[in-house]
MMTF fields as JSON, N, C-alpha, C and O atoms, coordinates in Angstrom:
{
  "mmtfVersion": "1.0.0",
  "mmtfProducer": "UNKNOWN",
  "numBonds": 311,
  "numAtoms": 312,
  "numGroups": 78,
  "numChains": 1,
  "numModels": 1,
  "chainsPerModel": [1],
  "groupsPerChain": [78],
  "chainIdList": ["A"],
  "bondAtomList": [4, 2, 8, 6, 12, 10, 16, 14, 20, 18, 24, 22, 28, 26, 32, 30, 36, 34, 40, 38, 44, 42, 48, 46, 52, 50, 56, 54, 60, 58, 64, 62, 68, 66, 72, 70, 76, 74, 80, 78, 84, 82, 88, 86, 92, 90, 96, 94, 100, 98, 104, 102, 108, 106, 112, 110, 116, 114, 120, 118, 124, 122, 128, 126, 132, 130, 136, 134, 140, 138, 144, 142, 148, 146, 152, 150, 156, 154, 160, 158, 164, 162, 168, 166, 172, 170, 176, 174, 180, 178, 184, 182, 188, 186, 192, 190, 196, 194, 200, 198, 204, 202, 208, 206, 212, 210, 216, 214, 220, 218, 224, 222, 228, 226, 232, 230, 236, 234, 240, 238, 244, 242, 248, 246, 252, 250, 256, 254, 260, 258, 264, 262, 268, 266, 272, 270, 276, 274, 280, 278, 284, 282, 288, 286, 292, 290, 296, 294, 300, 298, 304, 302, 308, 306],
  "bondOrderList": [1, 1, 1, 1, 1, 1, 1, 1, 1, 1, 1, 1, 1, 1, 1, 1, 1, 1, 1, 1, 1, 1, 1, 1, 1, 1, 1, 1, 1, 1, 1, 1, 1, 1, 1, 1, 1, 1, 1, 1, 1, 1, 1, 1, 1, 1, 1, 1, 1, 1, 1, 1, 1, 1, 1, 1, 1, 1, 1, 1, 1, 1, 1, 1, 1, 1, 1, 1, 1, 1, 1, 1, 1, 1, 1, 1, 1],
  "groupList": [{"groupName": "UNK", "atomNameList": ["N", "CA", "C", "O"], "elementList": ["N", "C", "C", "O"], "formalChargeList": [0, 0, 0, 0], "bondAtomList": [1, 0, 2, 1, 3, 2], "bondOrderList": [1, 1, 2], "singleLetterCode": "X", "chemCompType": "L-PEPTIDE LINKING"}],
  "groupTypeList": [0, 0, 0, 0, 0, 0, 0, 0, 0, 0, 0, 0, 0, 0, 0, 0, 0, 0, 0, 0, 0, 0, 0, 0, 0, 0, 0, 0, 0, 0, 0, 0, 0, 0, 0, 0, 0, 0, 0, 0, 0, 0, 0, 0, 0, 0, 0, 0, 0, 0, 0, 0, 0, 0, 0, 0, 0, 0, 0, 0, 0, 0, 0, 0, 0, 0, 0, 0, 0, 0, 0, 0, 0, 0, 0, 0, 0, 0],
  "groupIdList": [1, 2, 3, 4, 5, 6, 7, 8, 9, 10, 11, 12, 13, 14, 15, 16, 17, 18, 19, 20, 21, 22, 23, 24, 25, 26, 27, 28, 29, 30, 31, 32, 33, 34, 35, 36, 37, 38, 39, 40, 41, 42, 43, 44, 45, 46, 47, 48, 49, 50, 51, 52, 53, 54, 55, 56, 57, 58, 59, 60, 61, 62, 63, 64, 65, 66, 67, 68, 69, 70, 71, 72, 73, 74, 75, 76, 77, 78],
  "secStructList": [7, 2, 2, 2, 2, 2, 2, 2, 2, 2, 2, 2, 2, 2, 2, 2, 2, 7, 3, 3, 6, 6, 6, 1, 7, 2, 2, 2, 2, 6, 1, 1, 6, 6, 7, 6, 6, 6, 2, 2, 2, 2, 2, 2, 6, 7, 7, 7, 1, 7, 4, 4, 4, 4, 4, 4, 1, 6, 6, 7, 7, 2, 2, 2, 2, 2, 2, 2, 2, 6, 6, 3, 3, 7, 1, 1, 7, 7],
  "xCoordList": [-190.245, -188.858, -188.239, -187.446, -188.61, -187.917, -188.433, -187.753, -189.743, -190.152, -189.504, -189.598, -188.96, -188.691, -187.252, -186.788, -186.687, -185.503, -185.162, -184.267, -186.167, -186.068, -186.545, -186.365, -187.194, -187.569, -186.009, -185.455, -185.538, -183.894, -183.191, -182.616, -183.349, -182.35, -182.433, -181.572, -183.776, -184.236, -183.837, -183.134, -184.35, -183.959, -182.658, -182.536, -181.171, -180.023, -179.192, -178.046, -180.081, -180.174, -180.268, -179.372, -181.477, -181.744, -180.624, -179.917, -180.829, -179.448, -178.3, -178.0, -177.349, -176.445, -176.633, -175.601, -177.429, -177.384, -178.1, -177.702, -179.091, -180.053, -181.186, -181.509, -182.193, -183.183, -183.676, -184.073, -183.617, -183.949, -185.538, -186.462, -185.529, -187.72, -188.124, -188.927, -187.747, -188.498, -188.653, -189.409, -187.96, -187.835, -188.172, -188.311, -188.374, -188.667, -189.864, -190.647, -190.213, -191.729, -192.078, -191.348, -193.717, -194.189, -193.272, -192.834, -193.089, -192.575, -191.12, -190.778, -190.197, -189.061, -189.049, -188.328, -190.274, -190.031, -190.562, -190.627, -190.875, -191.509, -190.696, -191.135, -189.264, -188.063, -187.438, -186.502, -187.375, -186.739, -187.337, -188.463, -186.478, -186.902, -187.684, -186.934, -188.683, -189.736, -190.614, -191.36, -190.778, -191.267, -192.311, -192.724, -192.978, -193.04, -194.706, -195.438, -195.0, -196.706, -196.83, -197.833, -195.659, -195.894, -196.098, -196.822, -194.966, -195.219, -196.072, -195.882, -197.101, -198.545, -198.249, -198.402, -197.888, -197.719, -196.686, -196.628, -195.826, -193.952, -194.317, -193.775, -195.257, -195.095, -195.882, -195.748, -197.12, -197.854, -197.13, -197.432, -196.205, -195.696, -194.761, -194.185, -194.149, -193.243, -193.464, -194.567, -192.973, -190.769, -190.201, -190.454, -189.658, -188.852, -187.401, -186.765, -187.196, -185.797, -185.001, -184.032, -185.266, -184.2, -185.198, -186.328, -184.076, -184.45, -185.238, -186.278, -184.953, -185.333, -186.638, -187.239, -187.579, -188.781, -189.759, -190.987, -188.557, -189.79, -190.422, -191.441, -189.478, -190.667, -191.934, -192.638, -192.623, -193.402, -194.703, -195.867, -194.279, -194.926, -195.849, -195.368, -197.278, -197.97, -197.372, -197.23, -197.19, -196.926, -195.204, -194.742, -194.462, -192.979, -192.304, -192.2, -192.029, -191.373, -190.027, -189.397, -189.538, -187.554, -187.339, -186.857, -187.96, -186.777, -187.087, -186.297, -188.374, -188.286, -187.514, -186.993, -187.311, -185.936, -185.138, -184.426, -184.503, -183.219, -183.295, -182.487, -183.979, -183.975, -183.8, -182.749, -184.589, -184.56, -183.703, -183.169, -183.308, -182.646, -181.392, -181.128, -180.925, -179.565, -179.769, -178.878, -180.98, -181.495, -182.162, -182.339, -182.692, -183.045, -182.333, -181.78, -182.58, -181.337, -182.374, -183.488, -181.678, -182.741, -181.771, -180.544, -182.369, -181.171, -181.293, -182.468, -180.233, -180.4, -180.574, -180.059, -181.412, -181.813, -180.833, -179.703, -180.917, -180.401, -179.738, -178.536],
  "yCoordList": [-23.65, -23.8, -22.429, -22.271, -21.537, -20.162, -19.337, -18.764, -19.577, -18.972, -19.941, -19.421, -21.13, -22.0, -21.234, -20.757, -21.286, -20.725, -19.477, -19.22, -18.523, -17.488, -16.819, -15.807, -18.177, -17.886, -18.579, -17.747, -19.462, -20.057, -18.752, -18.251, -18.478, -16.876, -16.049, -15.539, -15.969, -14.977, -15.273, -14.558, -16.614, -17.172, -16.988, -16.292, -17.513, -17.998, -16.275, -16.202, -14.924, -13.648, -13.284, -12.809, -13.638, -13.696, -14.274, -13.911, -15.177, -16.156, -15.359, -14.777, -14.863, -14.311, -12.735, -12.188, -12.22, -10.356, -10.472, -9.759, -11.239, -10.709, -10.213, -10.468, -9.256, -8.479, -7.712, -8.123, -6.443, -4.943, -5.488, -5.629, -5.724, -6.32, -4.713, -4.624, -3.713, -2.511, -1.903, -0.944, -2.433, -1.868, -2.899, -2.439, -4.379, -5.475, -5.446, -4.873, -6.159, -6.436, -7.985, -8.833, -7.92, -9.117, -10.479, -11.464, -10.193, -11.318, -12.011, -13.181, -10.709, -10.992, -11.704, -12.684, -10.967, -11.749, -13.266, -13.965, -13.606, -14.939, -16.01, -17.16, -15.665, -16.194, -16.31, -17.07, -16.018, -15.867, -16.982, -16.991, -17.938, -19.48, -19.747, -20.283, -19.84, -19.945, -18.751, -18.782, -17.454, -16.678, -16.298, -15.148, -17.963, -17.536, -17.11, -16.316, -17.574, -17.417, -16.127, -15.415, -15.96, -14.957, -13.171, -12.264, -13.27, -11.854, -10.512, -9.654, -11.065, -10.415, -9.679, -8.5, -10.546, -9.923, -8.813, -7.945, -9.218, -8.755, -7.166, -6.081, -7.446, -5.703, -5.076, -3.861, -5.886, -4.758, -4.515, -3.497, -5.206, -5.063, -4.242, -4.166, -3.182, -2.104, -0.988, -1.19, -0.008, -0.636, -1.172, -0.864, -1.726, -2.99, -2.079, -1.272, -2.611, -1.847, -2.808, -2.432, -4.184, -4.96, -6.445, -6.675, -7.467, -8.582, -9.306, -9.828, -9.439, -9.978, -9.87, -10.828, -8.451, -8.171, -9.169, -9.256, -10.061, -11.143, -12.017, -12.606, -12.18, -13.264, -13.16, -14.128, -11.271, -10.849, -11.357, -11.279, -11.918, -12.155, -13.787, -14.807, -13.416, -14.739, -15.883, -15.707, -16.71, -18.161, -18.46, -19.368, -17.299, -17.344, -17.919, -17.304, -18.644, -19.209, -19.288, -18.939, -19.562, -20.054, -20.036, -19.154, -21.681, -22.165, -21.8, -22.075, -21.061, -20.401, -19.172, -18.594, -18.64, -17.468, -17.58, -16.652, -19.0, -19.694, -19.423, -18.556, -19.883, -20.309, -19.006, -18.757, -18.228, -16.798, -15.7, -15.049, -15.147, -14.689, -13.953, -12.782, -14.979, -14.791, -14.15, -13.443, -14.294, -13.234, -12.035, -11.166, -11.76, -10.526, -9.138, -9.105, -8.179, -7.368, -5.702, -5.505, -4.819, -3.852, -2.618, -2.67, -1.678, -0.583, 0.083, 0.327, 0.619, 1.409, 1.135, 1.772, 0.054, -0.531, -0.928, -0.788, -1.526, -1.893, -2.807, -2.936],
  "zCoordList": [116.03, 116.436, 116.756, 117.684, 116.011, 116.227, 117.859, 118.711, 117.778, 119.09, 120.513, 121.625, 120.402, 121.373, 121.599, 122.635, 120.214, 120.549, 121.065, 121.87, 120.387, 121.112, 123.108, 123.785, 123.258, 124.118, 124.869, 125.587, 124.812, 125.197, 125.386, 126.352, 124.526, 124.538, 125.552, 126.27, 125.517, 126.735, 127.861, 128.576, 128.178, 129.417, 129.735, 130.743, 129.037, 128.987, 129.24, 129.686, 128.835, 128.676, 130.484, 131.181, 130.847, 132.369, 133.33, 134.27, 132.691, 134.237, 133.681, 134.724, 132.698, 132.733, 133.193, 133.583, 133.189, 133.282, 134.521, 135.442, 134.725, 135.618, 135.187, 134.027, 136.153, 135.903, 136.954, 138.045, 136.503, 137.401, 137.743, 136.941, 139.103, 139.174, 139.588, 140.517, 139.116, 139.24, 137.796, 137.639, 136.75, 135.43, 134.459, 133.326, 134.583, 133.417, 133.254, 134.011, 132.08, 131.97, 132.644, 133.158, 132.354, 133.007, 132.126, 132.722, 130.265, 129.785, 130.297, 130.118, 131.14, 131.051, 132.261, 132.451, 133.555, 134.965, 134.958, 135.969, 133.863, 133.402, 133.14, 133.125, 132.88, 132.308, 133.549, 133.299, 134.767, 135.954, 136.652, 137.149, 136.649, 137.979, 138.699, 139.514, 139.149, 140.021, 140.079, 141.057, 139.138, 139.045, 138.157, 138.009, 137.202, 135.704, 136.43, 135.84, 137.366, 137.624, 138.679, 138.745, 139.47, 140.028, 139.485, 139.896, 138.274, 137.345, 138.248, 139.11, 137.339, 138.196, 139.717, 140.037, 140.318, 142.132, 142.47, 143.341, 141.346, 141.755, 140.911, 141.121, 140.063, 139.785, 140.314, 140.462, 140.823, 141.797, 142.882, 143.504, 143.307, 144.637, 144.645, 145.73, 143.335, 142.725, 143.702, 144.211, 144.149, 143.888, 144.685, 145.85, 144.538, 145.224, 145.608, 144.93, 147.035, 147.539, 148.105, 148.765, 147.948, 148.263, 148.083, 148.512, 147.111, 147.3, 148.37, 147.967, 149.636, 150.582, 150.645, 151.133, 150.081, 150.08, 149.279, 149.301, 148.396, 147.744, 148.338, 147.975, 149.815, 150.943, 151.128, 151.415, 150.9, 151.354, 150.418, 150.811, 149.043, 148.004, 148.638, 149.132, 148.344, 148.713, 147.458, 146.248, 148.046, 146.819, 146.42, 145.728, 147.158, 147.464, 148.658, 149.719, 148.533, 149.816, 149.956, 148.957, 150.685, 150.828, 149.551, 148.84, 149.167, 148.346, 147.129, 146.225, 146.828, 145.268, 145.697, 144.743, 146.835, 146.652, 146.619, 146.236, 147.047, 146.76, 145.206, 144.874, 144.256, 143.004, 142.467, 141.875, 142.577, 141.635, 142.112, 141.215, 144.019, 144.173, 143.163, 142.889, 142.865, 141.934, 140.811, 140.339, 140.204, 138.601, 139.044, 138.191, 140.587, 140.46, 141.334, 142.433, 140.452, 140.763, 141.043, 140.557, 141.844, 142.56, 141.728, 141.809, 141.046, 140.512, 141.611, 141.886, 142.624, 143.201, 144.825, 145.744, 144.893, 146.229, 147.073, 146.604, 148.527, 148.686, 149.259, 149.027]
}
């Protein structure tokens, strides 16, 4: 029960703040909407200078950028 919850947290942590995809870890980009299998790709594909670049990701399409768009955030990018 505690790890379920804590993992709620995390998530509920994500959709409110967001997440820097040049500075999180693989656990946190896991918590981000349509992203939990991609992880792996999004950090080899570092550094990231603007959202839009997640199209470029094989197994990303539209509407999982519809979905995650909104939690991921570029420090700096633009």
């Amino acid at each position: 029960e505690l790890e379920q919850r804590l993992h709620l947290v995390g998530v509920s942590a994500v959709a409110t703040v967001g997440v820097d995809l040049n500075a999180c870890s693989l656990e946190i980009l896991e918590k981000i909407p349509g992203l939990a299998k991609l992880g792996p790709k999004l950090i080899k594909a570092r550094p990231w200078k603007q959202r839009a670049d997640l199209l470029k990701i094989p197994g990303l399409g539209p509407d999982t950028f519809q979905n995650c768009a909104a939690f991921c955030r570029i420090h700096e990018g633009m």
